[in-house]
N, CA, C and O atoms as a GROMACS GRO file, in nm:
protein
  276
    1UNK      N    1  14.327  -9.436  14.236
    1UNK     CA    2  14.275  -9.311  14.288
    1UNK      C    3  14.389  -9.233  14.352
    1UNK      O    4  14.484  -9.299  14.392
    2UNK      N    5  14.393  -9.087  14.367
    2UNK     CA    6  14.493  -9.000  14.406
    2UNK      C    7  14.445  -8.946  14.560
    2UNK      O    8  14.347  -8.877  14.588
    3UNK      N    9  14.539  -8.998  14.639
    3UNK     CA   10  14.506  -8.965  14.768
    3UNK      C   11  14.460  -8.822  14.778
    3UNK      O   12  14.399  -8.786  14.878
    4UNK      N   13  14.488  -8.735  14.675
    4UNK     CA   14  14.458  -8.572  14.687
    4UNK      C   15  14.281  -8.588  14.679
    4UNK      O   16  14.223  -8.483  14.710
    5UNK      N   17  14.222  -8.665  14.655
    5UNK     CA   18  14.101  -8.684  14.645
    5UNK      C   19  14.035  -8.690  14.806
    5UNK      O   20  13.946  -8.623  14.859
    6UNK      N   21  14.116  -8.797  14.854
    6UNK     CA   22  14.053  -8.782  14.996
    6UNK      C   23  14.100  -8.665  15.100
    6UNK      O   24  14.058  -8.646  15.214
    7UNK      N   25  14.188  -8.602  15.033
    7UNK     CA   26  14.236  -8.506  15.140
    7UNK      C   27  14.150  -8.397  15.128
    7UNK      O   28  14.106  -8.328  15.220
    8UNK      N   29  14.128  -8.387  15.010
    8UNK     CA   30  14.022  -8.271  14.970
    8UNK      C   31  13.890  -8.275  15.028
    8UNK      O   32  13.828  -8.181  15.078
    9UNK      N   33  13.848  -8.418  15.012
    9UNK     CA   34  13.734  -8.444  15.100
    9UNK      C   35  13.718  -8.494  15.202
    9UNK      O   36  13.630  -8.580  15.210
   10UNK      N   37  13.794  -8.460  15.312
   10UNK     CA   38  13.860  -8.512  15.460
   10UNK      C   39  13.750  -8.521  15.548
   10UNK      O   40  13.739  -8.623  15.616
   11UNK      N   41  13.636  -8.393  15.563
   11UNK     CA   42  13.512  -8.368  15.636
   11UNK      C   43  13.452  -8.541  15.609
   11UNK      O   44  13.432  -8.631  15.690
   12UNK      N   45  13.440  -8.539  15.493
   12UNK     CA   46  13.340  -8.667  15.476
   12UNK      C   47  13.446  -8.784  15.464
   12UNK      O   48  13.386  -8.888  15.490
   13UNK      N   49  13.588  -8.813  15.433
   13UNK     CA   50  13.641  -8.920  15.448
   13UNK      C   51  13.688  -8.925  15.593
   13UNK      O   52  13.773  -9.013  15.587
   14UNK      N   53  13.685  -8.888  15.705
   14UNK     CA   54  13.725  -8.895  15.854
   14UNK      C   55  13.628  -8.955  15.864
   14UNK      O   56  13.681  -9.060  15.901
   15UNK      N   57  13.496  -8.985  15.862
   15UNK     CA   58  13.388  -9.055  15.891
   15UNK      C   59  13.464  -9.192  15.895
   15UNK      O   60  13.514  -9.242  15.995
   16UNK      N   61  13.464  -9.250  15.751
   16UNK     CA   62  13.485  -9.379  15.687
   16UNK      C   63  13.640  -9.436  15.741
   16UNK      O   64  13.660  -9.556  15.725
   17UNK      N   65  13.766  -9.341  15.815
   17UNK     CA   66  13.882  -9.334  15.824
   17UNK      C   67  13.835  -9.414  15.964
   17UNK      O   68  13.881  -9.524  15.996
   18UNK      N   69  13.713  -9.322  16.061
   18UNK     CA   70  13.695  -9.363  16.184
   18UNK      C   71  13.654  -9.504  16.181
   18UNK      O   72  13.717  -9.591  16.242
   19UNK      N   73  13.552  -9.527  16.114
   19UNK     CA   74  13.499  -9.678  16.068
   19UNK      C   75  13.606  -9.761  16.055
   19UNK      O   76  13.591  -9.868  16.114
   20UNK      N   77  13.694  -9.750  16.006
   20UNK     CA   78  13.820  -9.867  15.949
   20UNK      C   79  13.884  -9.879  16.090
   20UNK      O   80  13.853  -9.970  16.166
   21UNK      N   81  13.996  -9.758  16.128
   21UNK     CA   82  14.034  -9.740  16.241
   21UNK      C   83  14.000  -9.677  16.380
   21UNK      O   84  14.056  -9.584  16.437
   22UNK      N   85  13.891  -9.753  16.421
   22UNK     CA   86  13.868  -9.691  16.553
   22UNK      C   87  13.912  -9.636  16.667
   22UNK      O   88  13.848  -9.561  16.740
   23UNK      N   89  14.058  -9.689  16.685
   23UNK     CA   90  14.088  -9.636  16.795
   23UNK      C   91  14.169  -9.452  16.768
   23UNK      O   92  14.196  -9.384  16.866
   24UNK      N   93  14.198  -9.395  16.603
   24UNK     CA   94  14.166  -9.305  16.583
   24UNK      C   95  14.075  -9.209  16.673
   24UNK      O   96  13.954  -9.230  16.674
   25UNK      N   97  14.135  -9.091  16.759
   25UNK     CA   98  14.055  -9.003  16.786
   25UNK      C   99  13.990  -8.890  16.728
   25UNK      O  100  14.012  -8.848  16.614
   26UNK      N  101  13.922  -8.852  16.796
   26UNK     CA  102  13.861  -8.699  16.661
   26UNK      C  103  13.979  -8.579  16.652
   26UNK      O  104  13.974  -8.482  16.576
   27UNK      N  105  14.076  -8.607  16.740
   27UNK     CA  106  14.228  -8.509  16.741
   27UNK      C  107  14.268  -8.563  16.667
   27UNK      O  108  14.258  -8.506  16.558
   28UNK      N  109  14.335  -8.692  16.664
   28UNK     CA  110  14.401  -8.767  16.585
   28UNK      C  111  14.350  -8.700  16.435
   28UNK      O  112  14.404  -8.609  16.372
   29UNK      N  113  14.203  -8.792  16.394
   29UNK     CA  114  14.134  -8.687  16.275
   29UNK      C  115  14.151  -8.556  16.236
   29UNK      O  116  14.165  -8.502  16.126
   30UNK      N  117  14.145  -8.513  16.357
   30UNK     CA  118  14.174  -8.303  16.332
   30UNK      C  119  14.329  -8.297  16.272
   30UNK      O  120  14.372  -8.231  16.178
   31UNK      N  121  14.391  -8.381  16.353
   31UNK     CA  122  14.549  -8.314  16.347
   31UNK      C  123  14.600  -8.399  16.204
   31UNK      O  124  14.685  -8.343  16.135
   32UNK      N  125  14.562  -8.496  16.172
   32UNK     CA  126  14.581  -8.566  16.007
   32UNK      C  127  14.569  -8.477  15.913
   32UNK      O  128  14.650  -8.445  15.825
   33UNK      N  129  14.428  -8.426  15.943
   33UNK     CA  130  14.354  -8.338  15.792
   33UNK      C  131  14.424  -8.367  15.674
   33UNK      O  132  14.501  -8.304  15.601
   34UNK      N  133  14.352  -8.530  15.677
   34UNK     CA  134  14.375  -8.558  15.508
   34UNK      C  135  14.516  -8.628  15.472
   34UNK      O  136  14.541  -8.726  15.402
   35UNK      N  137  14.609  -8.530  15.556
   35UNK     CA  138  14.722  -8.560  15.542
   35UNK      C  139  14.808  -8.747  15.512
   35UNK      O  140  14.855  -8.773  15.623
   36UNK      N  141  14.832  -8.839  15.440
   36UNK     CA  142  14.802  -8.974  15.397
   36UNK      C  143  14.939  -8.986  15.488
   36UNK      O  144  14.916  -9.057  15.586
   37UNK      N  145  15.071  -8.938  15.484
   37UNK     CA  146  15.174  -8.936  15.620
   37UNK      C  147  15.170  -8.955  15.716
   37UNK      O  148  15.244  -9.025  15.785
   38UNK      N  149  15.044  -8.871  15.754
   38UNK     CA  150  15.081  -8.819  15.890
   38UNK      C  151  14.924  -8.930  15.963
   38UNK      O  152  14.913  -8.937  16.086
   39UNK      N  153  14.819  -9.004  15.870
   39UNK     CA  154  14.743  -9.092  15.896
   39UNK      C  155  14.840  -9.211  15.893
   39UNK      O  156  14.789  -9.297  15.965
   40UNK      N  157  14.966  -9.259  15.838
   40UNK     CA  158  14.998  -9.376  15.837
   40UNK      C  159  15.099  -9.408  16.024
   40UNK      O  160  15.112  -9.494  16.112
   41UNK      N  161  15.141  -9.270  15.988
   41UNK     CA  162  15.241  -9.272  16.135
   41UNK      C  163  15.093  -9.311  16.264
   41UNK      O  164  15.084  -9.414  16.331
   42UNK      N  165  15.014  -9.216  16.265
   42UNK     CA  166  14.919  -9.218  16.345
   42UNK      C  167  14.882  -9.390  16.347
   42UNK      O  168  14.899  -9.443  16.457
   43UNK      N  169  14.839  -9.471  16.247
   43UNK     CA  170  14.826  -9.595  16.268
   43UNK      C  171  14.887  -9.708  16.282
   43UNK      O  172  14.849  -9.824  16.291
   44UNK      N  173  15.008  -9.644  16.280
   44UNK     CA  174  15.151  -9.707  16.328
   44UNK      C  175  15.127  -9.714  16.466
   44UNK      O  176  15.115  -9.819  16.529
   45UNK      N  177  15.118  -9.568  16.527
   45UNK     CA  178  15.141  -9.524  16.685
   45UNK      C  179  15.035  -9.595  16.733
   45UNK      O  180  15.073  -9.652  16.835
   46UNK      N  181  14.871  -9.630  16.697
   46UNK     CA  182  14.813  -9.642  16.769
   46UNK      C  183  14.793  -9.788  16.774
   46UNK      O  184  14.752  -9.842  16.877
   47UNK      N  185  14.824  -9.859  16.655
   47UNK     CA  186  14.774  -9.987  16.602
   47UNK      C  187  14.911 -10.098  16.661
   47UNK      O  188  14.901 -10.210  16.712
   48UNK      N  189  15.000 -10.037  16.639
   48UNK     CA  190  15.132 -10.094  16.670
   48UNK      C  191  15.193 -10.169  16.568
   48UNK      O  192  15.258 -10.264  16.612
   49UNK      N  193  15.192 -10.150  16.385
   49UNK     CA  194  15.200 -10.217  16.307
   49UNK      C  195  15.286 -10.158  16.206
   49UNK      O  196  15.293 -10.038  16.181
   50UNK      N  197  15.367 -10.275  16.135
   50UNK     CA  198  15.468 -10.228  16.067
   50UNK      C  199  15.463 -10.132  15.937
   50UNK      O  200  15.367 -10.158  15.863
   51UNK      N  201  15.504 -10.081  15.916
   51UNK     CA  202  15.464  -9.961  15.799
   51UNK      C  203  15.442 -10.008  15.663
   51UNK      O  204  15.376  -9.959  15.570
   52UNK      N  205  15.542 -10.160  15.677
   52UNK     CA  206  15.464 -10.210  15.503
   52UNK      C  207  15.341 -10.214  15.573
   52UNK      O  208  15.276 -10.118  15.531
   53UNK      N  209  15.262 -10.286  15.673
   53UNK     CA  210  15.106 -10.313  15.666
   53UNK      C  211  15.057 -10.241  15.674
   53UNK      O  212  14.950 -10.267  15.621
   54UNK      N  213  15.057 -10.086  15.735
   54UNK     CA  214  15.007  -9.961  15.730
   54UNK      C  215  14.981  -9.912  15.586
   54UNK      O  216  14.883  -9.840  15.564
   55UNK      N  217  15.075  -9.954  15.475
   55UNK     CA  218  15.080  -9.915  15.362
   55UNK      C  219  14.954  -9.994  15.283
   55UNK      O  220  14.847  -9.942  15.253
   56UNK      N  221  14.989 -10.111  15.261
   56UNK     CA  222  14.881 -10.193  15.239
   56UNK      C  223  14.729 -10.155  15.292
   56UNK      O  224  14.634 -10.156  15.213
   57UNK      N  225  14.717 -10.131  15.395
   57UNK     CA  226  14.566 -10.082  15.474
   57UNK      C  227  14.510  -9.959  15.388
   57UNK      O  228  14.396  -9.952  15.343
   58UNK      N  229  14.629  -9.845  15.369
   58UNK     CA  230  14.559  -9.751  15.338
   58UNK      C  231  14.600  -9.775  15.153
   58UNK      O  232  14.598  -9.668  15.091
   59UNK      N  233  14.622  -9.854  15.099
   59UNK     CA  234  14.591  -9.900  14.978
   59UNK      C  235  14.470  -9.936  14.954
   59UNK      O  236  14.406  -9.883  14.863
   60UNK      N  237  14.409 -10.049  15.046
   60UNK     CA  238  14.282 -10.094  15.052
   60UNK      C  239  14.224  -9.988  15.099
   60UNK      O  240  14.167  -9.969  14.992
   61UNK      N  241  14.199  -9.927  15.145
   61UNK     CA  242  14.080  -9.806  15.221
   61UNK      C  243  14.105  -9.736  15.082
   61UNK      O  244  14.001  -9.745  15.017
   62UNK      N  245  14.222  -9.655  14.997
   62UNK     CA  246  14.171  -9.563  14.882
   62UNK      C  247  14.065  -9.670  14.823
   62UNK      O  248  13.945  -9.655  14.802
   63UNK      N  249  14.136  -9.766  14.806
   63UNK     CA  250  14.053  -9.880  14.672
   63UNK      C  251  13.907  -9.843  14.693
   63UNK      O  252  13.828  -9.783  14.620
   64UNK      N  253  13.890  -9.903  14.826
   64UNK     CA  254  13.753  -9.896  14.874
   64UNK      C  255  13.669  -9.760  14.891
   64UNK      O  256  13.546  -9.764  14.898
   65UNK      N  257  13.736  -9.647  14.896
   65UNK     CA  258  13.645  -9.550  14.922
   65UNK      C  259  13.641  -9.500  14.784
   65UNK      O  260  13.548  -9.430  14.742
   66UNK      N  261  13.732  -9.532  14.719
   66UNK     CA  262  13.651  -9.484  14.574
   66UNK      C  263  13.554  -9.522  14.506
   66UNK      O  264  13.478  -9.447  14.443
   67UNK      N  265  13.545  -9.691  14.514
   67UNK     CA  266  13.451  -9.722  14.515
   67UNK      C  267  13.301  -9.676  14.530
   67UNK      O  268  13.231  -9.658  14.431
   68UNK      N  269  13.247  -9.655  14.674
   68UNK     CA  270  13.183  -9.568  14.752
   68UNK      C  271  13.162  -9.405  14.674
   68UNK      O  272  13.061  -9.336  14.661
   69UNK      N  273  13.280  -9.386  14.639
   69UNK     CA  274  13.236  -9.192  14.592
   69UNK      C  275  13.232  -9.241  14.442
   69UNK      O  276  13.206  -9.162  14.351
   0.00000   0.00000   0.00000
């Protein structure tokens, strides 16, 4: 799946983004918009985790939300 998919549909993938990563705020969410960069740094900053595993996470979350759509 092409991350341009979820960026496009950000309104309804911030839901499922919040679900995975909770400690994500609704700023955090606002200020991402979609953006797959600027969500990995964010779960870097908040999670405290190395960027291969950040990478991996949001591998599994496309997998999975395509699934879902």
């Amino acid at each position: 799946m092409n991350w341009d998919i979820i960026e496009g549909n950000w309104n309804q993938a911030k839901g499922k983004v919040k679900e995975q990563w909770g400690k994500l705020t609704d700023d955090d969410l606002s200020t991402i918009s979609g953006k797959r960069d600027q969500l990995a740094g964010k779960l870097q900053e908040r999670y405290g985790i190395a960027k291969a595993e950040v990478e991996k996470q949001l591998e599994h979350f496309e997998h999975s939300y395509a699934k879902r759509n």
